[in-house]
DSSP file (Angstrom, degrees, kcal/mol; ACC not computed):
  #  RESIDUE AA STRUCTURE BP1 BP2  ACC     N-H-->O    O-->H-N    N-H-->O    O-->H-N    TCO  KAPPA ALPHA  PHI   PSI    X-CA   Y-CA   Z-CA
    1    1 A X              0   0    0      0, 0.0    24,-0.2     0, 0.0    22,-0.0   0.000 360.0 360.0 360.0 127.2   71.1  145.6   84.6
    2    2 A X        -     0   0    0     22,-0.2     2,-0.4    20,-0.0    22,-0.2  -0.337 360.0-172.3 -46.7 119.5   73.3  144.6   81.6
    3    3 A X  E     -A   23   0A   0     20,-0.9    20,-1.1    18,-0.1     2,-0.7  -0.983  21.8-137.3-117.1 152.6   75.0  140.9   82.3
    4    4 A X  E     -A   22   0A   0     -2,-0.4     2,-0.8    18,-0.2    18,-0.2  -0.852  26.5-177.0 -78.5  91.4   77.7  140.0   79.5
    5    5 A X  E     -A   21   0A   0     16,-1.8    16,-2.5    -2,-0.7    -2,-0.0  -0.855  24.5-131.6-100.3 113.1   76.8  136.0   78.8
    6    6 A X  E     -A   20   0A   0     -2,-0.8    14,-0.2    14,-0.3     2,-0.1  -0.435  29.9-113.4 -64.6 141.2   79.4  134.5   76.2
    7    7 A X        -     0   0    0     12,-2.1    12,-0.2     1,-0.1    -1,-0.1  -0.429  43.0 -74.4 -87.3 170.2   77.6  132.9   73.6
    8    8 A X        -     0   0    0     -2,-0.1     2,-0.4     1,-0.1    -1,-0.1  -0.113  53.0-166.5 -74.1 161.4   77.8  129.2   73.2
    9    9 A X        -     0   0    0     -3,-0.1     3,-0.1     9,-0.1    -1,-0.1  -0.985  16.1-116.0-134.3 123.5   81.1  128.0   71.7
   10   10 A X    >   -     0   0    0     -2,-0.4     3,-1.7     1,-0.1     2,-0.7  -0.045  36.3 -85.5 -70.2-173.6   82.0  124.8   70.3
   11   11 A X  T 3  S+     0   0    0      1,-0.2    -1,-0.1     3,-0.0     3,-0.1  -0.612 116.4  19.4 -94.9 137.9   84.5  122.4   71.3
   12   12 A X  T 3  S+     0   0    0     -2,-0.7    -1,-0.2     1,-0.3     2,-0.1   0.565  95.9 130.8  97.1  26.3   88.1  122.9   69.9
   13   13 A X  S <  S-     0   0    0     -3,-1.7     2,-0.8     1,-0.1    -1,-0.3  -0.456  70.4 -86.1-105.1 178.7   86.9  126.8   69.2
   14   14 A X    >   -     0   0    0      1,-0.2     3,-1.2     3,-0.1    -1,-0.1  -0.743  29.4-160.6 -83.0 128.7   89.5  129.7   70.5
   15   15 A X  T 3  S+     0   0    0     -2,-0.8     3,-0.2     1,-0.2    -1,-0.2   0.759  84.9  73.6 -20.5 -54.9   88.9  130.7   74.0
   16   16 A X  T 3  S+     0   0    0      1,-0.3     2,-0.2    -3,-0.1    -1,-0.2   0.464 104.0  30.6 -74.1  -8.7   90.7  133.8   73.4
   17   17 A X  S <  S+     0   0    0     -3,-1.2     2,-0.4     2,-0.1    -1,-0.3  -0.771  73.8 165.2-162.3  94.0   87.7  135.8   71.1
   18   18 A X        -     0   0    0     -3,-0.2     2,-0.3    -2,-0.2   -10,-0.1  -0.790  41.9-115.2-104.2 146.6   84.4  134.5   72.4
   19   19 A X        -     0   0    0     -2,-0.4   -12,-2.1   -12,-0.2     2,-0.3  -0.759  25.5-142.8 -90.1 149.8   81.6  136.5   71.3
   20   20 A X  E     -A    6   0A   0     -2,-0.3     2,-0.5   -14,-0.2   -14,-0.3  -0.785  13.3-170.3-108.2 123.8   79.7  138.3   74.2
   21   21 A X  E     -A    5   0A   0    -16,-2.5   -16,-1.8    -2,-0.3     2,-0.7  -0.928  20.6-139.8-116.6 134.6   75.7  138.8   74.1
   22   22 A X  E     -A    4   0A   0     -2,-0.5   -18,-0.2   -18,-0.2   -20,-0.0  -0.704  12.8-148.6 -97.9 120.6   74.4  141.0   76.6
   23   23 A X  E     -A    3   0A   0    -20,-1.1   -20,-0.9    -2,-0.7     2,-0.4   0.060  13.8-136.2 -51.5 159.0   71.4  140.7   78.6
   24   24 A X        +     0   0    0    -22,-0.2     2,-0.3     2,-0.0   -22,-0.2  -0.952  38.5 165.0-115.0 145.8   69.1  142.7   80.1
   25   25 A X        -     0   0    0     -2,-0.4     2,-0.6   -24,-0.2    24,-0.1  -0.948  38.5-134.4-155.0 140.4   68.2  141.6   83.7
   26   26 A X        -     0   0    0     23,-0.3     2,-0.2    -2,-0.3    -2,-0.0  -0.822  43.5-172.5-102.8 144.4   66.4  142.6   87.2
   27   27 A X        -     0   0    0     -2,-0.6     2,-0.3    21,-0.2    21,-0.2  -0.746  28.2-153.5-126.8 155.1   68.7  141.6   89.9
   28   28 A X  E     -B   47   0B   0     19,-1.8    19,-0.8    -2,-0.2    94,-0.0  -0.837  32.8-115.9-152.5 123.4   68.9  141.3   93.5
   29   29 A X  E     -B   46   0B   0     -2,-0.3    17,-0.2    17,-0.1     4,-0.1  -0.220  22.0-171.2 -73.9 160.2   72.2  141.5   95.1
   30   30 A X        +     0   0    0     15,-4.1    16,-0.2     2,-0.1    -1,-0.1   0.939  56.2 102.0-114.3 -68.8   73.4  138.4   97.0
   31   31 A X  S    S-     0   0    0     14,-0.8     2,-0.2     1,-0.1     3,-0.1   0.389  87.8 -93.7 -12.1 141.9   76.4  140.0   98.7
   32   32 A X    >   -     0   0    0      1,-0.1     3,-0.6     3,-0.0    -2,-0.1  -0.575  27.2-133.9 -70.1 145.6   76.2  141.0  102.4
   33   33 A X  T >> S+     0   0    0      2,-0.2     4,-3.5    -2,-0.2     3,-0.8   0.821 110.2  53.9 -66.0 -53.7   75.1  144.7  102.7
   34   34 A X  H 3> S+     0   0    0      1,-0.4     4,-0.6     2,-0.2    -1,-0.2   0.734 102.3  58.2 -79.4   9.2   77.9  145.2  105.4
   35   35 A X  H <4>S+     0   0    0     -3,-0.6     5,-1.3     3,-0.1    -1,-0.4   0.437 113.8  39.8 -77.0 -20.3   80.6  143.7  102.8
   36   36 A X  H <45S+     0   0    0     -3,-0.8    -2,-0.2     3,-0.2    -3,-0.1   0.774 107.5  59.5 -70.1 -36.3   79.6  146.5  100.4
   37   37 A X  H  <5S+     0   0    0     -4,-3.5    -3,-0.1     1,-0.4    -2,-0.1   0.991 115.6  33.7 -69.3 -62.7   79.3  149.2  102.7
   38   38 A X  T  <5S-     0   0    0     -4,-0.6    -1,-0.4    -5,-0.4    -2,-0.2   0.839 111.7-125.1 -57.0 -32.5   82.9  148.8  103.8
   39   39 A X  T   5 +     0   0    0     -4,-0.3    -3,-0.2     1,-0.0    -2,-0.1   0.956  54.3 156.4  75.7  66.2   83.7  147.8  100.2
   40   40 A X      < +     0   0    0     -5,-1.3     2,-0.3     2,-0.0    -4,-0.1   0.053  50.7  66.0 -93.0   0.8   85.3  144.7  101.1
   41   41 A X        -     0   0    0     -5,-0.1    66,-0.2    -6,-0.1     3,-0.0  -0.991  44.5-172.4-128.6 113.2   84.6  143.0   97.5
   42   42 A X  S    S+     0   0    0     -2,-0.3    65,-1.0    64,-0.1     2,-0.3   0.729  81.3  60.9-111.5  10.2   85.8  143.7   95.0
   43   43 A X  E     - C   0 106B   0     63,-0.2     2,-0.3    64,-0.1    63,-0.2  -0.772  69.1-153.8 -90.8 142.0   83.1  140.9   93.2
   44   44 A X  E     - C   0 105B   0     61,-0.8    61,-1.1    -2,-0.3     2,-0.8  -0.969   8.1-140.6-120.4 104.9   79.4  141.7   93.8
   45   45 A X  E     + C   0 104B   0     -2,-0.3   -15,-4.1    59,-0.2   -14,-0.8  -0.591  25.3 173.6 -70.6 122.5   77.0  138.7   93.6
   46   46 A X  E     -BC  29 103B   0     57,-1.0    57,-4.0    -2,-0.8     2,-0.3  -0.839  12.9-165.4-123.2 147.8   73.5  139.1   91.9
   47   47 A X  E     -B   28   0B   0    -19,-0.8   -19,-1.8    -2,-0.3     2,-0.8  -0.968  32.0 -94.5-120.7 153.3   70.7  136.6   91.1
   48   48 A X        -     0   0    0     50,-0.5   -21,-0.2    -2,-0.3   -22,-0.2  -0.546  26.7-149.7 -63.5  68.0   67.6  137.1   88.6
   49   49 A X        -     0   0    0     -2,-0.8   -23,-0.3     1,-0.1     2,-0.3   0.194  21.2-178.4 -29.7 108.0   64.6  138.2   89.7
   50   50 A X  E     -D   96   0C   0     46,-2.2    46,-1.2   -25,-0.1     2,-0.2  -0.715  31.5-116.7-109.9 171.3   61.7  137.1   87.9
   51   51 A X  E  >  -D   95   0C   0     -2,-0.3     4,-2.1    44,-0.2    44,-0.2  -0.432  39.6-117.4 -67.5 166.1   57.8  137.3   87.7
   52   52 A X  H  > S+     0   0    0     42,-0.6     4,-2.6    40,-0.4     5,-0.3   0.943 124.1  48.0 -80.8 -28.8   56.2  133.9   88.3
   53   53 A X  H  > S+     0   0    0      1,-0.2     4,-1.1     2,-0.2    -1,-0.2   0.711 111.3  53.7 -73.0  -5.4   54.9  134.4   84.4
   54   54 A X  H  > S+     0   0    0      2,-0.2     4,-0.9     3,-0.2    -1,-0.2   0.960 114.2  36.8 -45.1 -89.8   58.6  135.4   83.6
   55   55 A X  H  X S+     0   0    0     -4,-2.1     4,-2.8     2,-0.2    -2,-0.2   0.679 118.1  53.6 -72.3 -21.2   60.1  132.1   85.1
   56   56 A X  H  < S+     0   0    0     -4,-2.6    -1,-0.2     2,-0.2    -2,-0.2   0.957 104.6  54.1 -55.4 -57.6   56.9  129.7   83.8
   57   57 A X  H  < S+     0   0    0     -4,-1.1     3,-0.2    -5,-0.3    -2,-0.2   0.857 118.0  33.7 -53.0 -55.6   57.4  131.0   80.3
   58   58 A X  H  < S+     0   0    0     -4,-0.9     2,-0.4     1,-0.3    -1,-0.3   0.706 134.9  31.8-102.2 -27.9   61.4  129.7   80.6
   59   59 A X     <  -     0   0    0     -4,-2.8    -1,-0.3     1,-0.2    -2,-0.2  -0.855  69.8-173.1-142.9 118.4   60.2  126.5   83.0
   60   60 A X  S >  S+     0   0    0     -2,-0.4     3,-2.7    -3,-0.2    -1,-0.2   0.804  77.7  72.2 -52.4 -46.5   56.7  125.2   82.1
   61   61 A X  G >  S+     0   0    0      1,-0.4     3,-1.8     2,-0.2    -1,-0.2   0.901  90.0  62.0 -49.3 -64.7   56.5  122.8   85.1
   62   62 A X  G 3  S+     0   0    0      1,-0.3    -1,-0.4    -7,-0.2     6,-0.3   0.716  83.8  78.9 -30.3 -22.3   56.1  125.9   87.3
   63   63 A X  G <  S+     0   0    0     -3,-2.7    -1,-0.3    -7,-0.2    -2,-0.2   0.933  86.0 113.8 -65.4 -41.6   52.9  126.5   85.3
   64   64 A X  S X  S-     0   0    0     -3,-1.8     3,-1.5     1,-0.2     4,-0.4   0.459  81.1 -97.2  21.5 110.7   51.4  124.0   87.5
   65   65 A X  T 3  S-     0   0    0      1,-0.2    -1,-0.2     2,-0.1    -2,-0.0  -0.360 103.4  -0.3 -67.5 165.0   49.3  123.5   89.9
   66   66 A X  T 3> S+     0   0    0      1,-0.1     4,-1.3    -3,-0.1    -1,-0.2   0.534  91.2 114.6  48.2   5.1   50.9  123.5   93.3
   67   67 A X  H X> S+     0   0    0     -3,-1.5     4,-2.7    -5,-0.2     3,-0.8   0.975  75.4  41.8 -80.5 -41.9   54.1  124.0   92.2
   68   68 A X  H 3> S+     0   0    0     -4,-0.4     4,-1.9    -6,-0.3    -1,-0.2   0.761 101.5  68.9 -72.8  -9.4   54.7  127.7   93.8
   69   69 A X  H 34 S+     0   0    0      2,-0.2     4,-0.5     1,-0.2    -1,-0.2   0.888 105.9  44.9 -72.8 -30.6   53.1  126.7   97.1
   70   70 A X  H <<>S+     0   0    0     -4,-1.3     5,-1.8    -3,-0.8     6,-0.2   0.765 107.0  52.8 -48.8 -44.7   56.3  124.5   97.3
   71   71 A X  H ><5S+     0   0    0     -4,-2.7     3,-1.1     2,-0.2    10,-0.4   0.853 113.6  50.6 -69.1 -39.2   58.6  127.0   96.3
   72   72 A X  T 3<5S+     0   0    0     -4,-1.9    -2,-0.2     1,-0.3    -1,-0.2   0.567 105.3  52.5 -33.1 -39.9   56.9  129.0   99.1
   73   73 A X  T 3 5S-     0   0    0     -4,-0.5    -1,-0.3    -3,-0.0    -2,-0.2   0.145 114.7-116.3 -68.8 -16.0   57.2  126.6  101.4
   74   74 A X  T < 5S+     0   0    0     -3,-1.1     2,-0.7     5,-0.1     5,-0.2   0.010  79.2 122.4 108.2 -33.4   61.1  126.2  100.8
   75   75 A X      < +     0   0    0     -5,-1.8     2,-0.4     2,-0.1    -4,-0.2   0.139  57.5  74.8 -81.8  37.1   60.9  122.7   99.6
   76   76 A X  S >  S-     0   0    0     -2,-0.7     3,-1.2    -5,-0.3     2,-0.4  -0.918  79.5-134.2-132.7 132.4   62.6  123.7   96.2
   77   77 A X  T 3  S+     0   0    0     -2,-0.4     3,-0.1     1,-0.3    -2,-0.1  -0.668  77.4  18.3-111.3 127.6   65.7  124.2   96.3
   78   78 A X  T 3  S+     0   0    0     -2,-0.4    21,-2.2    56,-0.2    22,-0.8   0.349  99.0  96.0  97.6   0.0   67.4  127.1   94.7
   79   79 A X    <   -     0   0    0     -3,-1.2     2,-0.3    -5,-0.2    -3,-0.3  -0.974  49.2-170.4-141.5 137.4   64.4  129.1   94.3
   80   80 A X        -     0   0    0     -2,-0.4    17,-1.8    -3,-0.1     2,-0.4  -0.893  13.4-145.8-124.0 151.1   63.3  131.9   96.6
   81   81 A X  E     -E   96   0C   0    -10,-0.4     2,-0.5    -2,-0.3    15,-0.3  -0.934  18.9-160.1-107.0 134.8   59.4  133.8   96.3
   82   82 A X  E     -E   95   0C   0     13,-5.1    13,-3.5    -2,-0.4     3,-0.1  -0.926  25.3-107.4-101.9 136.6   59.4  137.5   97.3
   83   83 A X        -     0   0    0     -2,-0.5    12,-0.6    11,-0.2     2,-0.2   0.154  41.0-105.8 -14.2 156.7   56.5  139.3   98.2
   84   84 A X        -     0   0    0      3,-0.2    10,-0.1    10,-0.2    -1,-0.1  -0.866  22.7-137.5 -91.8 164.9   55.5  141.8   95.3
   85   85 A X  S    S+     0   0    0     -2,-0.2     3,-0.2     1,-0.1    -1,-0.2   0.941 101.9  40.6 -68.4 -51.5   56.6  145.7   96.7
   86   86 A X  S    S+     0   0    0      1,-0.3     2,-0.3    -3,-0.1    -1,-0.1   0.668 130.8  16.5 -62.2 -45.2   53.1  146.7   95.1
   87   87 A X        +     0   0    0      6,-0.3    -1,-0.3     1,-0.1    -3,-0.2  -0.812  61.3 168.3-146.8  99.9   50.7  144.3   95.7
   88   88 A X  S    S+     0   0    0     -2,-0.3     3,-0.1    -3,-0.2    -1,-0.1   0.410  84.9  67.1 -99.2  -5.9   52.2  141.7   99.0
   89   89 A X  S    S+     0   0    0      1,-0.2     2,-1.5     4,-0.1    -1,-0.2   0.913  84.0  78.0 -72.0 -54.4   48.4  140.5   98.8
   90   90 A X    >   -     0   0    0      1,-0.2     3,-1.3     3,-0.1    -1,-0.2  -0.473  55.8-176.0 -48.9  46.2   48.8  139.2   95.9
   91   91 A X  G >  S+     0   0    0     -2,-1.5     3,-0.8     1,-0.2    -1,-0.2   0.783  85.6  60.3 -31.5 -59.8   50.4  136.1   96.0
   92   92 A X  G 3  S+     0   0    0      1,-0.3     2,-0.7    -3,-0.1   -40,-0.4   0.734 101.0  58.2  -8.7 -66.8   50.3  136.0   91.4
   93   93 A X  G <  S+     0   0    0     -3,-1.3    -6,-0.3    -6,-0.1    -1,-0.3  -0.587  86.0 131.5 -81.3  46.3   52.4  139.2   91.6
   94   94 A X    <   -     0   0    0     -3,-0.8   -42,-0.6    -2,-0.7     2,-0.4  -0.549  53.0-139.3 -59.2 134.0   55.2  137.0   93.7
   95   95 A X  E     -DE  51  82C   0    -13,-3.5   -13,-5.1   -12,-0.6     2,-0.4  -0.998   9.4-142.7-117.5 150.3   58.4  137.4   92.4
   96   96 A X  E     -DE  50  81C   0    -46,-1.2   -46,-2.2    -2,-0.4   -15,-0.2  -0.881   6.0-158.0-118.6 100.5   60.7  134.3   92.2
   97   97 A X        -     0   0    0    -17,-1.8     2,-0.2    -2,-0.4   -15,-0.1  -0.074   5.1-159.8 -62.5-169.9   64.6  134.4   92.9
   98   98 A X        -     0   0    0      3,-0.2   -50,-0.5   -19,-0.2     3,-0.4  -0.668  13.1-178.3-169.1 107.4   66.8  131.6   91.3
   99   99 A X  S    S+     0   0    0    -21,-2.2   -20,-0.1     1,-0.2   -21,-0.0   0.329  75.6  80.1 -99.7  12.7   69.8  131.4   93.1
  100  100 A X  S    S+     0   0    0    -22,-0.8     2,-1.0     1,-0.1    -1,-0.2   0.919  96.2  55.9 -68.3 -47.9   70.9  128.3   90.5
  101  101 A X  S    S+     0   0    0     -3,-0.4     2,-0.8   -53,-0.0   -53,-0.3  -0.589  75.7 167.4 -93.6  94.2   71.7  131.6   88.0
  102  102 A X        -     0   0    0     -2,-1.0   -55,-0.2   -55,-0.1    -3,-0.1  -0.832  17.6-162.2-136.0 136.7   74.1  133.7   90.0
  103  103 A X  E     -C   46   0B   0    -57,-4.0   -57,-1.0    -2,-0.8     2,-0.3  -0.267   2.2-158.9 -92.3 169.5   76.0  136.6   88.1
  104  104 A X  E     +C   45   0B   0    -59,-0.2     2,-0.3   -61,-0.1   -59,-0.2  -0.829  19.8 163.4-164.4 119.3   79.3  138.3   89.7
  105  105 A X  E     -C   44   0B   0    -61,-1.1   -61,-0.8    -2,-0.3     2,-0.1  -0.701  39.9 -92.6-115.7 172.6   80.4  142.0   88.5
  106  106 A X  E  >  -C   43   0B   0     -2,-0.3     4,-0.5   -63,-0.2   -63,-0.2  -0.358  32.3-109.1 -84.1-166.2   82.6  144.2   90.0
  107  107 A X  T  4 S+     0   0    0    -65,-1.0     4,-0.4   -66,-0.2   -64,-0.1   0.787 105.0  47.9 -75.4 -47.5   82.0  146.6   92.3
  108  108 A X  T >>>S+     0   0    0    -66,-0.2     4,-4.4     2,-0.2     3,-3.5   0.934 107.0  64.9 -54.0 -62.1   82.4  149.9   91.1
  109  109 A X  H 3>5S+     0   0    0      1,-0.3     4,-2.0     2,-0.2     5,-0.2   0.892 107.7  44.6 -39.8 -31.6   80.3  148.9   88.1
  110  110 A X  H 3X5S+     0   0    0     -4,-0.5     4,-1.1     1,-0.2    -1,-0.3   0.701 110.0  42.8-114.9  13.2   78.0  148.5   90.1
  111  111 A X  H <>5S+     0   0    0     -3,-3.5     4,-3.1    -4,-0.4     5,-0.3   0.786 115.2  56.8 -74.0 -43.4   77.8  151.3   92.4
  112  112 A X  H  X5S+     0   0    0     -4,-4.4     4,-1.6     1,-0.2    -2,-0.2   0.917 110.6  41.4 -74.2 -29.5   78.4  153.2   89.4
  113  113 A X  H  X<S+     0   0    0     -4,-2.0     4,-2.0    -5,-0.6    -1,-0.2   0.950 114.9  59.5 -76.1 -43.0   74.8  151.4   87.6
  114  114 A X  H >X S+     0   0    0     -4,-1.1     4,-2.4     2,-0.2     3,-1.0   0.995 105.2  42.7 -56.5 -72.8   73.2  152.0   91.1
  115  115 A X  H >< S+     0   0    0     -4,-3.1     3,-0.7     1,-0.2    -1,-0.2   0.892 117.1  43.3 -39.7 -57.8   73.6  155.6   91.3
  116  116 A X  H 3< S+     0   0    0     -4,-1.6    -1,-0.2    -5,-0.3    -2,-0.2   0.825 110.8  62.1 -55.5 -31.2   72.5  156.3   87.7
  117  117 A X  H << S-     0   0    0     -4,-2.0    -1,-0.2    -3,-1.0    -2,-0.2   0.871  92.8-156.5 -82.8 -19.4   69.7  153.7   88.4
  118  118 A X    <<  +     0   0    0     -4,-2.4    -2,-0.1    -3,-0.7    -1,-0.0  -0.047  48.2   7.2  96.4 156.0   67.9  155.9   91.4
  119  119 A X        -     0   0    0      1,-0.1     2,-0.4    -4,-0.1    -4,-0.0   0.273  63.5-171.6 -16.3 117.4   65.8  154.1   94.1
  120  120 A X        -     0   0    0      1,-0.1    -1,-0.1     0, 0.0    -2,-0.0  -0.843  29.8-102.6-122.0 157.4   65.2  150.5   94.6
  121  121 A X        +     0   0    0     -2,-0.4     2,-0.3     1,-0.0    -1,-0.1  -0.123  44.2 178.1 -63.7 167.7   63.3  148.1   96.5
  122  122 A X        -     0   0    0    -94,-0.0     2,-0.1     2,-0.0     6,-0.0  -0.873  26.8-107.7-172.0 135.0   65.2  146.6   99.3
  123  123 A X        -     0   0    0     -2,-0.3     2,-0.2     5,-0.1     3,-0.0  -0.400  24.9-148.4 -77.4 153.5   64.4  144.2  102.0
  124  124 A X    >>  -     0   0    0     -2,-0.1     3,-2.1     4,-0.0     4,-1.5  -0.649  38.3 -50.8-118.8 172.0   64.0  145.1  105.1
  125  125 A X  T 34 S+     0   0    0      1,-0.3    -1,-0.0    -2,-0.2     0, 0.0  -0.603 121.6  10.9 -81.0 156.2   64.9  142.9  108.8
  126  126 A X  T >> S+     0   0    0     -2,-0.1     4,-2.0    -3,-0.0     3,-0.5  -0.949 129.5  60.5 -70.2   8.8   63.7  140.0  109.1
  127  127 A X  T <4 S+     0   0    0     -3,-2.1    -2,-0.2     1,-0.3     4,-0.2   0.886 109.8  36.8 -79.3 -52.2   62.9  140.1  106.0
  128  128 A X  T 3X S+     0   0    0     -4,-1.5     4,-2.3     2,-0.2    -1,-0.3   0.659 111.2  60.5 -13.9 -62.3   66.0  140.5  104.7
  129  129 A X  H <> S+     0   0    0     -3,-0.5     4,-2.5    -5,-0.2    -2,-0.2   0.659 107.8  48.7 -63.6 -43.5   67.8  138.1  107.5
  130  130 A X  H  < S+     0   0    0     -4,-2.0    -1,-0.2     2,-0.2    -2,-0.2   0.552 107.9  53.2-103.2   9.1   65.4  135.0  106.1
  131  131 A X  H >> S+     0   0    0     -5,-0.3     3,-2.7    -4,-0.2     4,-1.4   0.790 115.7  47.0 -74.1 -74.7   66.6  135.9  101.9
  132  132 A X  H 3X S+     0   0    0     -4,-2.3     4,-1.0     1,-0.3    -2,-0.2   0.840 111.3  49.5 -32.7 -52.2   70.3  135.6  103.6
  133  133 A X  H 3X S+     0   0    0     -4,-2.5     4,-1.6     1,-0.3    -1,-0.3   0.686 109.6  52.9 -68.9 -18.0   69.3  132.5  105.3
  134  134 A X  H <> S+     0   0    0     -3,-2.7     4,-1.5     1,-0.2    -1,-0.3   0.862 104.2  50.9 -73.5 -46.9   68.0  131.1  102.3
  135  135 A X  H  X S+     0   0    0     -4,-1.4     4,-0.7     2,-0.2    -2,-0.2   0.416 100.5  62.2 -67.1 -19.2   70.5  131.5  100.4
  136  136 A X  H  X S+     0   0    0     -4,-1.0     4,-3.7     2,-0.2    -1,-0.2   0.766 100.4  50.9 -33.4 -70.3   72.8  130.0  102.5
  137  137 A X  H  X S+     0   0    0     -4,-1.6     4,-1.0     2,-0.2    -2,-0.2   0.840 104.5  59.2 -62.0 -28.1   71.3  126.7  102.6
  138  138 A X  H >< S+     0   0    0     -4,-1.5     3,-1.1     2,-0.2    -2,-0.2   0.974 117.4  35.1 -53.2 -73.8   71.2  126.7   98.8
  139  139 A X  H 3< S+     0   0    0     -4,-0.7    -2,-0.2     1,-0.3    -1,-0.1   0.758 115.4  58.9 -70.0 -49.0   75.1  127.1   99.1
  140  140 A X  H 3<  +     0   0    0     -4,-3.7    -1,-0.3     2,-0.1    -3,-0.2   0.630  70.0 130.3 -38.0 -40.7   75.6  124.8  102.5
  141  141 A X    <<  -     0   0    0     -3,-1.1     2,-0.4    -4,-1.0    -3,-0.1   0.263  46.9-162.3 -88.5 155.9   74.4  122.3  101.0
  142  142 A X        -     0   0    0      2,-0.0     2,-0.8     0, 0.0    -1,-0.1  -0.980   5.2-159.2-140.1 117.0   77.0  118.7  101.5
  143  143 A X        -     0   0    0     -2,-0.4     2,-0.2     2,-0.0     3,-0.0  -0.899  20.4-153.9 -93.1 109.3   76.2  115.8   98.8
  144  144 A X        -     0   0    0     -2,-0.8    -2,-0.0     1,-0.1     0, 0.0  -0.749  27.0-125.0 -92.8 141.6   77.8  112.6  100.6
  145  145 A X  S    S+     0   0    0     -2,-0.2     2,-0.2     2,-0.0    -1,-0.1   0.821  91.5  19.2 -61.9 -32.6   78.9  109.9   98.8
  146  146 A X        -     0   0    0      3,-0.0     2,-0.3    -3,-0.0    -2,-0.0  -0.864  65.5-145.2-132.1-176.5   76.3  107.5  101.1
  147  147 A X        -     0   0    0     -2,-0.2    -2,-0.0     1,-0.0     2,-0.0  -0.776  31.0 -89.2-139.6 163.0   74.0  108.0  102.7
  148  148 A X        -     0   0    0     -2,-0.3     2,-0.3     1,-0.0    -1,-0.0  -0.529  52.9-130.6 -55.1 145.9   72.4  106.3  106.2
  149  149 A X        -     0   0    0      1,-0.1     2,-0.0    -3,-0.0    -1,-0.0  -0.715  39.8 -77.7-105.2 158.1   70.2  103.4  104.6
  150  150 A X        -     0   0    0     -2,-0.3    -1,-0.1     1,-0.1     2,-0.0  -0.268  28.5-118.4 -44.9 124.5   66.7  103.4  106.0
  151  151 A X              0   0    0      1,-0.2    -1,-0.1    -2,-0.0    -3,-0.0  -0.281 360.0 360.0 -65.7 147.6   65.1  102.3  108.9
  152  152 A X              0   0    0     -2,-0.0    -1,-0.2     0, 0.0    -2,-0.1   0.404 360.0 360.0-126.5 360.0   62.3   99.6  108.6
C-alpha cells in the first residue's frame, strides 16, 4: 500500500510545500475490526510488516544470534513475530510487525485500496486477540519519573 512520507526538511524551511515521497508498503491494520465494520473511524491505523531479512537489512543487530527468539518471546518491545501464512513451520519465513512505525489513512482510502487489492491474510481468534493484546501494551505503556529503588 502507497504511504505518503514528507521528505526531510530543514529547519526554518516552509511548512506549507513539503515535498511528499511515497512508499510502497505491506501493512497490517492496527484498528479494531469492530471499529471498521461500523465505520466508526474515520482514521485507519496500519503498521509495516516485514520479513525478518527485510527488517535485518534496515536493523543489523537483528541479524544476530538470539535476537528473534526475544522478539518471540515478547521481551522487545515494539516488535511483534507473525507466523508466515505459507510456511507457520518455518520459523525464518516469520514475519516481524514494528508497531514503533505506525501509519494513519483515512478510511475510505482504504476500503477503496482493499477492494481493488482482493484477498488478504487475516488473523484469526486467538490469534488475532493476542496481536491486539500486544499492541496494547506497546501503547499502555507509563514512564514514571522514579522508580521504586531496589531491594537488597
Amino acid at each position: 500500500m502507497p504511504i505518503f512520507d514528507p521528505t526531510t526538511f530543514s529547519e526554518g524551511s516552509d511548512l506549507q510545500s513539503v515535498d511528499v515521497e511515497i512508499r510502497e508498503y505491506d501493512l497490517i491494520v492496527l484498528t479494531q475490526s469492530c471499529d471498521l465494520e461500523n465505520k466508526k473511524v474515520r482514521f485507519v491505523a496500519l503498521s509495516p510488516i516485514y520479513s525478518l531479512e527485510e527488517f535485518e537489512e534496515i536493523n543489523p543487530k537483528f541479524a544476530k544470534k538470539g535476537q528473534w527468539e526475544n522478539v518471540r518471546r515478547g521481551r522487545v518491545e515494539g516488535l511483534y513475530l507473525l507466523a508466515s501464512p505459507t510456511e507457520p513451520d518455518n520459523n525464518r519465513k516469520s514475519l516481524v510487525v514494528d508497531f514503533g512505525e505506525i501509519h494513519s489513512l483515512p478510511y475510505d482510502y482504504i476500503e477503496k485500496y482493499a477492494i481493488n487489492l482482493g484477498p488478504r491474510w487475516r488473523l484469526n481468534s486467538p490469534f488475532l486477540e493476542h496481536f491486539s493484546q500486544a499492541f496494547a501494551r506497546f501503547f499502555m505503556r507509563v514512564g514514571l519519573p522514579s522508580a521504586i529503588e531496589p531491594f537488597k
